[in-house]
N, C-alpha and C positions, 0 to 999 in steps of 0.2 A: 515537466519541470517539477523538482521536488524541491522546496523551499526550506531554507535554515528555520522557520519560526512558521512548525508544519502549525501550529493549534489556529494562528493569524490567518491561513488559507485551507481549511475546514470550514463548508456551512456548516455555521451553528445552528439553522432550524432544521436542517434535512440530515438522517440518520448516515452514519456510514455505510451502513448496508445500500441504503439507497441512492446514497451518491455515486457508489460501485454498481447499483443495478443500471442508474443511468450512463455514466461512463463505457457499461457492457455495451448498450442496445446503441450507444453511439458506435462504437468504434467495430463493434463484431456481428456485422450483419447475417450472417448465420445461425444463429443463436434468438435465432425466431421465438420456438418451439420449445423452447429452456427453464428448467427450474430455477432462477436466479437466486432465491435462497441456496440450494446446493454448490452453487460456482460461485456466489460472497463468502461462505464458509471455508471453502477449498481458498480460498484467497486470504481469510483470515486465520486458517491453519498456516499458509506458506509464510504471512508475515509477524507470525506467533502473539496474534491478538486474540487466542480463540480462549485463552482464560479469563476473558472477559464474559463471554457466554456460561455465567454460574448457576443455570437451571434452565432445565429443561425448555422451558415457555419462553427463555430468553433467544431472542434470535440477533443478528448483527442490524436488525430495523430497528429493533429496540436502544439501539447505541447512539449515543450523542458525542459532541468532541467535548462539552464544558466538562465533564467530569475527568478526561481522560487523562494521565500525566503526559509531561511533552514526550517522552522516549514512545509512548501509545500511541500518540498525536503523527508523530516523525513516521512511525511503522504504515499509520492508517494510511498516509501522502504515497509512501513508497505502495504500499497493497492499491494507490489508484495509477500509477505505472503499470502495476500487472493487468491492471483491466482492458488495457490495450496493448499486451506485449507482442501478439502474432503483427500489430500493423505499426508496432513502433521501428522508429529508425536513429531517431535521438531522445535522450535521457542528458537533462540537463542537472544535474545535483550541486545544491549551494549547501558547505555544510553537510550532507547527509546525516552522519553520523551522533551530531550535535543531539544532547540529553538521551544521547544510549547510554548503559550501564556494559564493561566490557562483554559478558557474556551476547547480548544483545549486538552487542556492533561487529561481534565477530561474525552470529549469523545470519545479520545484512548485509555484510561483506560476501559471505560465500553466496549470498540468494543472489545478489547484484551480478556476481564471476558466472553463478551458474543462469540466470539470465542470459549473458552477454554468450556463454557456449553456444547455448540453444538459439543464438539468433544471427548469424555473423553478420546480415548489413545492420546491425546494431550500434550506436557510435555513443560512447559515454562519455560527455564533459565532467568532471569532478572537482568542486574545489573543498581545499579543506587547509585546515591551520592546525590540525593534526598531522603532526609526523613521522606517529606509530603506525 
């Protein structure tokens, strides 16, 4: 489920990186043996929160949701769908798109399409009050 008012359902004490390392080790039981730093990265390259990591020593452990804007907020909710994309089946989206800037909602749109290729029993609900 990824919720219109993503900042409301972000733990605020546990970092995003680590909300995505636990979401990993729940859903991707393979992934024993796993650098989880290198697959939060790969996850916040896909949902382009990785300009958040502004120095080297910054990792996505280091990230919290208080500071983050909502279209940051929204991206991080969407990046904890991909943490379980090989075992998902449905994708609930209220809103998705809410507090993207266009360039941003356009490349959550093609992430979400290019999702939905790579998985066919994949089933996506979407609501939205955008009609662009």
């Amino acid at each position: 489920m990824i919720f219109q008012n993503a900042s409301e359902h972000l733990h605020p004490l546990l970092s995003i990186g680590k909300q995505y390392q636990l979401l990993l080790k729940k859903n991707c039981s393979n992934l024993k043996n796993v650098n989880f730093e290198n697959v939060v990265l790969k996850i916040f390259n896909r949902v382009r929160l990785n300009h958040l990591i502004r120095h080297e020593t910054i990792t996505p452990f280091d990230i919290y949701q208080r500071p983050l804007s909502g279209g940051e907020c929204q991206r991080a909710m969407i990046g904890m769908s991909l943490c379980a994309e090989k075992n998902l089946q449905l994708v609930l989206m209220d809103e998705l798109t809410t507090d993207l800037d266009a360039s941003n909602r356009d490349d959550i749109i093609k992430m979400i399409i290019d999702l939905k290729n790579k998985n066919e029993n994949l089933s996506i609900l979407f609501s939205s009050h955008d009609l662009d």
